[in-house]
C-alpha positions as CSV (number, residue, x, y, z in Angstrom):
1,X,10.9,-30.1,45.2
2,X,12.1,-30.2,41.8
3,X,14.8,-33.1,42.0
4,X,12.3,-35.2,44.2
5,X,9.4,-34.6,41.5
6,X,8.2,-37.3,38.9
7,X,8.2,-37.9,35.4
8,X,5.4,-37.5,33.3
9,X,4.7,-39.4,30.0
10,X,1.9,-38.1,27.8
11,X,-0.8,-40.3,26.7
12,X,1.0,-40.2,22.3
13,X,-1.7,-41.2,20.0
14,X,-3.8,-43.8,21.8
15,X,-4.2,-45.7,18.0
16,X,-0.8,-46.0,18.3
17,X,2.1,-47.7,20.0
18,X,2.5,-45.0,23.1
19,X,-0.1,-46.9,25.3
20,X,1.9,-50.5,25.1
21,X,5.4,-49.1,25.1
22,X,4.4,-47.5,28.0
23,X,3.1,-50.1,30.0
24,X,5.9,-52.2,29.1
25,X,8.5,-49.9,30.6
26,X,6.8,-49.6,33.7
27,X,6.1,-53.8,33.5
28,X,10.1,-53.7,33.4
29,X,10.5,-50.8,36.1
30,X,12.3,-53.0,38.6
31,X,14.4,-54.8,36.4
32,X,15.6,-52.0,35.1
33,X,15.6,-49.8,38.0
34,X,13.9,-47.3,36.0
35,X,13.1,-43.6,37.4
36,X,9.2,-43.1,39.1
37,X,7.1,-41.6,36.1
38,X,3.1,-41.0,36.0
39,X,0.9,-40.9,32.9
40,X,-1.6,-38.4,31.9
41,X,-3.9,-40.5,30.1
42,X,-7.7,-42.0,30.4
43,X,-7.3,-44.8,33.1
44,X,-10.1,-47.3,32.0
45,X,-8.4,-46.9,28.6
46,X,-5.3,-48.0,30.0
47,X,-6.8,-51.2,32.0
48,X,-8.0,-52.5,29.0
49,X,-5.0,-51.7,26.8
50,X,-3.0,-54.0,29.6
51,X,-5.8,-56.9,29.9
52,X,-5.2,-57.5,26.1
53,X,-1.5,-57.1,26.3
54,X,-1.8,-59.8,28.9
55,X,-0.2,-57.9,31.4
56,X,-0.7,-58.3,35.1
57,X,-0.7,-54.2,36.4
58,X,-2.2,-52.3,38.4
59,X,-3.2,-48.7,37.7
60,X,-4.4,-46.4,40.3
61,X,-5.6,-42.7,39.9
62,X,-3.1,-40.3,41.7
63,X,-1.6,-37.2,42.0
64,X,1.8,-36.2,40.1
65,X,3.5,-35.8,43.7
66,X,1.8,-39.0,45.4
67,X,3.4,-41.0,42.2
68,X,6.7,-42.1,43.4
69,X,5.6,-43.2,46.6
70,X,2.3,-45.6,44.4
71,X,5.3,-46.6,41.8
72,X,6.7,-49.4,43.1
73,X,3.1,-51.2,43.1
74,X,0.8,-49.6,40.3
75,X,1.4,-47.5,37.6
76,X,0.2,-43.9,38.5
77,X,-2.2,-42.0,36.4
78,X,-2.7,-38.6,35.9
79,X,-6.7,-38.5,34.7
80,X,-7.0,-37.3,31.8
81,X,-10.4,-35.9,32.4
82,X,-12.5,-37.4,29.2
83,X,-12.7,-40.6,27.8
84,X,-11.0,-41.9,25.3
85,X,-11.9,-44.4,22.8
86,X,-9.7,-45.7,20.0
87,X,-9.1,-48.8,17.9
88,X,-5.7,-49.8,17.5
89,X,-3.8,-49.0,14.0
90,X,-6.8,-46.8,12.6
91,X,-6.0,-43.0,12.8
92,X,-8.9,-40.8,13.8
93,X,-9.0,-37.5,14.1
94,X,-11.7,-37.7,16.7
95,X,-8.6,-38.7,19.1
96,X,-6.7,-35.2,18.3
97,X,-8.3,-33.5,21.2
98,X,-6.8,-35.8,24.0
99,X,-3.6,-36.3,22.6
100,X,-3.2,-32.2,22.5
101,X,-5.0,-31.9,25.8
102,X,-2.7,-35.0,27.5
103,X,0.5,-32.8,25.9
104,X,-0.7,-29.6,27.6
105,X,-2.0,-30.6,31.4
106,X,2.0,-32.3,31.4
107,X,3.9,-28.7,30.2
108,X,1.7,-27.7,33.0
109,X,2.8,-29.9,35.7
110,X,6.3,-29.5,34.9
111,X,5.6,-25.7,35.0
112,X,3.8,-26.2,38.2
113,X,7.7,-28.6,39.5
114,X,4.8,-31.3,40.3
115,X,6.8,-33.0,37.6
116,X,10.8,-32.6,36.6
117,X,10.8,-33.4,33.4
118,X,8.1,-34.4,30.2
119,X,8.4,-37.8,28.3
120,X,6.6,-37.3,25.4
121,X,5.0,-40.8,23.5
122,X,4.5,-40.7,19.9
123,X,1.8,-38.2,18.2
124,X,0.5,-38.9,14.6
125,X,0.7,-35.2,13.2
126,X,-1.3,-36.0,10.2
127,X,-4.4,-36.7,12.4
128,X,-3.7,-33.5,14.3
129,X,-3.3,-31.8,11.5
130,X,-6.9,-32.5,10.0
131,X,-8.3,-31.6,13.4
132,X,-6.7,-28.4,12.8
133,X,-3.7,-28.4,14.6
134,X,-1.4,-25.5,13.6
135,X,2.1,-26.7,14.3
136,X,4.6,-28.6,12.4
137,X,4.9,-31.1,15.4
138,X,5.6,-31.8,18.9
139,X,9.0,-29.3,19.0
140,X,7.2,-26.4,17.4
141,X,3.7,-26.7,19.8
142,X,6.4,-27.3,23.3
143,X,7.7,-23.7,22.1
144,X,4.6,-22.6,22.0
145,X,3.3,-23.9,25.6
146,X,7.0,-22.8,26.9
147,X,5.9,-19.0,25.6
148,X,2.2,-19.1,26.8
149,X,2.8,-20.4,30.5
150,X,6.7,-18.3,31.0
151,X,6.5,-15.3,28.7
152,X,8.6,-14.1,25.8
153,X,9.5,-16.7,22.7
154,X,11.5,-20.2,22.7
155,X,13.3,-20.9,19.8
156,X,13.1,-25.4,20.2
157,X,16.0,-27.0,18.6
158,X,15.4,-31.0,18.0
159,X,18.5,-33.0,19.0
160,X,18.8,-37.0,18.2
161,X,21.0,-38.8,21.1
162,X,22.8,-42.1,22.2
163,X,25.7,-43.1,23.7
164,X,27.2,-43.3,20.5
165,X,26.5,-40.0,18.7
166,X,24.5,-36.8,19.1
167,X,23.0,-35.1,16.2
168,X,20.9,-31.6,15.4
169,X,19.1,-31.4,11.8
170,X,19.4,-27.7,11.3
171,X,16.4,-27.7,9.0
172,X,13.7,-30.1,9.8
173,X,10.4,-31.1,8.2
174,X,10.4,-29.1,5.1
175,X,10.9,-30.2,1.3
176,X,14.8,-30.6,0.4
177,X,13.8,-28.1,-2.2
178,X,13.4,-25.2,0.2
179,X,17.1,-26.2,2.6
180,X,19.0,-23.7,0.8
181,X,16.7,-20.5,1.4
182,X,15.7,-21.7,5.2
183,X,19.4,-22.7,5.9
184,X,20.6,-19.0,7.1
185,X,23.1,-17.3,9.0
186,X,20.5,-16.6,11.4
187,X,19.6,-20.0,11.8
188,X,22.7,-21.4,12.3
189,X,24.4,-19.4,14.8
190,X,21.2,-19.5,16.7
191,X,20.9,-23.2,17.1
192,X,24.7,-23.4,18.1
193,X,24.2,-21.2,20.6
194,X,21.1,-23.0,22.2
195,X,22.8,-26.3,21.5
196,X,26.3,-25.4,23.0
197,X,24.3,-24.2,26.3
198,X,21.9,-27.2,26.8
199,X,24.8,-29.3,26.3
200,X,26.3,-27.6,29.3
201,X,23.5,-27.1,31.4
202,X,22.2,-30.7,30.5
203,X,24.6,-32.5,30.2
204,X,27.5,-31.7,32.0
205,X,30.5,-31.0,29.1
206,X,31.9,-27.4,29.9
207,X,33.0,-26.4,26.5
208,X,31.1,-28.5,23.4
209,X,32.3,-29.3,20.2
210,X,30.3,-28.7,17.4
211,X,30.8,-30.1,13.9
212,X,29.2,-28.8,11.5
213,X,28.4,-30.9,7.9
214,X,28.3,-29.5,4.3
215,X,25.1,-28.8,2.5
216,X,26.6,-29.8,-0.5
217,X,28.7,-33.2,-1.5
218,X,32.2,-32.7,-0.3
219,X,30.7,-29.5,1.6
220,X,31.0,-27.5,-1.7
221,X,34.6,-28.8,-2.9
222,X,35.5,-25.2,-2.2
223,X,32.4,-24.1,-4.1
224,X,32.7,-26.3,-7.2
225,X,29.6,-28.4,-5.8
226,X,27.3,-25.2,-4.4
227,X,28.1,-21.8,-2.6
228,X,26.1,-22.7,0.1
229,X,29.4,-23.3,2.5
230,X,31.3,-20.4,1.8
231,X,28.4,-18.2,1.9
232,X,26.1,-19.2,4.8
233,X,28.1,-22.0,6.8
234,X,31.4,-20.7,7.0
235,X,30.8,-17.1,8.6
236,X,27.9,-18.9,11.0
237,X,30.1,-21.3,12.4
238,X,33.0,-18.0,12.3
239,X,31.0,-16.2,14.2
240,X,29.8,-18.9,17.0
241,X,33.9,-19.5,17.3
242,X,33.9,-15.7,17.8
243,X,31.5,-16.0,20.6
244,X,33.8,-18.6,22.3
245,X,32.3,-21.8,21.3
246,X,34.0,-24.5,19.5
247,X,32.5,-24.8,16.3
248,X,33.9,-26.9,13.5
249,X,33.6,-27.4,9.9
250,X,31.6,-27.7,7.5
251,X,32.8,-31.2,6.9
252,X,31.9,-33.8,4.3
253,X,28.9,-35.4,4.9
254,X,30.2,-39.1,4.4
255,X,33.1,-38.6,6.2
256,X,31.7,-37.5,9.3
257,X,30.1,-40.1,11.1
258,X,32.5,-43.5,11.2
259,X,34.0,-44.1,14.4
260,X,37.1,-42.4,14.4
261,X,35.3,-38.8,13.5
262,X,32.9,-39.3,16.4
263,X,35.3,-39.4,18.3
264,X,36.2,-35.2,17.5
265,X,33.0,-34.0,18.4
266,X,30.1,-34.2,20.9
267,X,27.7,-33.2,18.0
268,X,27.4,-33.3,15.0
269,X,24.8,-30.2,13.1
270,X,23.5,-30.8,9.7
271,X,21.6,-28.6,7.4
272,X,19.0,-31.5,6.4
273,X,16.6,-33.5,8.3
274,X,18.2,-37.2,6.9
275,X,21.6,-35.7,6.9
276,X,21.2,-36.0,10.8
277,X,19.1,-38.8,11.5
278,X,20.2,-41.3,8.6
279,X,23.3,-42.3,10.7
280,X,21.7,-41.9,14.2
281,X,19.1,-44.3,13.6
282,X,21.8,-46.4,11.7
283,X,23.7,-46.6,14.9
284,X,21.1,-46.7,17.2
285,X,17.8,-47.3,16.0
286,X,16.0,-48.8,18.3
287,X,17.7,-46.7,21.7
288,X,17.8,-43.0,20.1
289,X,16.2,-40.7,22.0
290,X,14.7,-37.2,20.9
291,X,15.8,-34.1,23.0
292,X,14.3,-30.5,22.1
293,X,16.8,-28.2,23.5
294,X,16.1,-24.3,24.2
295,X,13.0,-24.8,26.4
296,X,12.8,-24.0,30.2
297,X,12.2,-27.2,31.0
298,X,13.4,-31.1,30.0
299,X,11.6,-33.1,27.1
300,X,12.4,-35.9,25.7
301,X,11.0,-38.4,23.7
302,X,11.2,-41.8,21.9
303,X,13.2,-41.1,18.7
304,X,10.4,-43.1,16.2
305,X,6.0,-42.5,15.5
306,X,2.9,-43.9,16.5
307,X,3.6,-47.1,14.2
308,X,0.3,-47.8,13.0
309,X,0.9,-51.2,11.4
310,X,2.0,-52.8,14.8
311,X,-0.5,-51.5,17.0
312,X,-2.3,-53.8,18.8
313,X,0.0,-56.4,18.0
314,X,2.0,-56.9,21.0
315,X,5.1,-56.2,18.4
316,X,6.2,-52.8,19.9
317,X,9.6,-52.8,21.6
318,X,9.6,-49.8,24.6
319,X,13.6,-49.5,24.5
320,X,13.6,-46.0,23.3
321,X,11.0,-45.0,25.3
322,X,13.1,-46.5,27.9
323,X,16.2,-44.6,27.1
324,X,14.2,-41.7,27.1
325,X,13.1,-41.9,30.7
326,X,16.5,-42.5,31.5
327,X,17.9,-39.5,29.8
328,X,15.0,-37.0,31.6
329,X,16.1,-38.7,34.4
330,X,19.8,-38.1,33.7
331,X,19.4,-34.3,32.5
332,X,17.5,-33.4,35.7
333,X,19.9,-35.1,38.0
């Protein structure tokens, strides 16, 4: 049942861009041929988000598994249950309980295999955070559904991919000031591991490489620039090669990431949060795609935010939203 399911795409922040990118992709769903997706959202808000986009399409109330049969001629929506109400650009905390509530009925249809795989659309985590919200982000609060509905504890490890390179921040949302004590063994061989799995499972390459950048410039220039190699990278990535998985480095930053380097790797792991997605969204900005890895089940998501200052503007382009419905469809093929 699994294979034949769905997608689903969560409602994002409806102040944002999620609601238009969305109905753009499925505006361009024949064109290009894209996989049969639903959305848990509020319907009427959808109509009247597509009568001001100008967009002829029809959206009808359905079931997750009655979606792929309704895709073809309407866009199939998941009720969300309650009204929602929200005026483009402006961030309101009012909206914080749909957009959580849209994020958790989805976990739960993939739980339930009435969907294959989650596509999340942007969230604004300030505006959950002053409703409360206790999570760093979307990867942190997946883990947390993944626990409550399976059992046991999911340690979610953000990856950044396109065709052209594949990247994992070690260390994520935190000040650069606190890298160095958060940037442990621990950490590191942990996230190989779960990253050196998922690649396999996921993605179909039976023994991953994994190269691993320097914290410091020149990755310590044999600790003339920092310790933090030789003391904490080094012996990680010694003792993920001990475990049988290629990993690799830590290599210079700057050096890692022109052409002929990608070419020695299927992933590159940094220790900061720009490290990693600096040169991704270089490359690729407007087609990167965010995968959290170590979960029981496939998410993705489009690799930018909720961008505010566009909203409502009919300026939003849906092409990484677009990848991303073609990678969930990919990873669960």
């Amino acid at each position: 049942m699994i294979q034949r399911a769905p997608i689903v795409l969560t409602m994002g922040d409806p102040a944002g861009i999620g609601p238009e990118i969305l109905l753009k992709a499925y505006a361009a769903r024949e064109a290009l041929d894209l996989p049969p997706f639903y959305v848990i959202a509020d319907p009427s808000f959808l109509k009247a988000q597509a009568r001001q986009l100008g967009l002829a399409i029809e959206i009808e109330i359905t079931q997750p598994l009655e979606a792929r049969e309704l895709f073809s001629s309407a866009l199939p929506v998941r009720s969300l249950g309650v009204a929602v109400e929200a005026i483009a650009g402006e961030a309101d905390k009012k909206n914080a309980s749909s957009v959580i509530l849209s994020i958790e009925e989805a976990v739960r249809d993939v739980v339930s295999h009435q969907a294959r795989a989650l596509v999340t659309n942007p969230i604004a985590k300030s505006v959950l955070y002053s409703a409360g919200f206790p999570h760093p982000g979307h990867t942190e609060f997946l883990a947390d559904c993944a626990a409550r509905h399976y059992g046991g504890s999911y340690r979610a490890v953000m990856m950044l991919w396109a065709e052209e390179l594949a990247v994992v921040p070690l260390t994520i949302h935190i000040p650069f000031s606190l890298v160095p004590q958060k940037l442990t063994q621990e950490l590191i061989i942990a996230s190989g591991e779960i990253v050196a799995k998922d690649l396999q499972k996921y993605f179909k390459i039976s023994n991953p490489r994994l190269a691993f950048s320097g914290l410091n410039p020149h990755a310590g220039e044999d600790g003339a620039m920092g310790r933090e190699e030789i003391d904490v990278l080094i012996p990680a990535i010694s003792a993920l090669s001990a475990k049988g998985i290629r990993a690799m480095g830590p290599y210079p930053a700057d050096t890692l990431f022109h052409a002929a380097a990608r070419q020695a790797y299927d992933v590159a792991l940094c220790p900061t949060h720009d490290q990693a997605l600096i040169p991704i969204k270089t490359l690729a900005f407007d087609r990167g795609v965010n995968v959290t890895l170590g979960l029981p089940f496939v998410r993705t998501s489009p690799d930018h935010g909720t961008a505010f200052n566009i909203a409502g503007k009919n300026k939003a382009d849906p092409k990484s939203l677009i990848e991303a419905l073609r990678l969930a469809d990919r990873m669960t093929s």
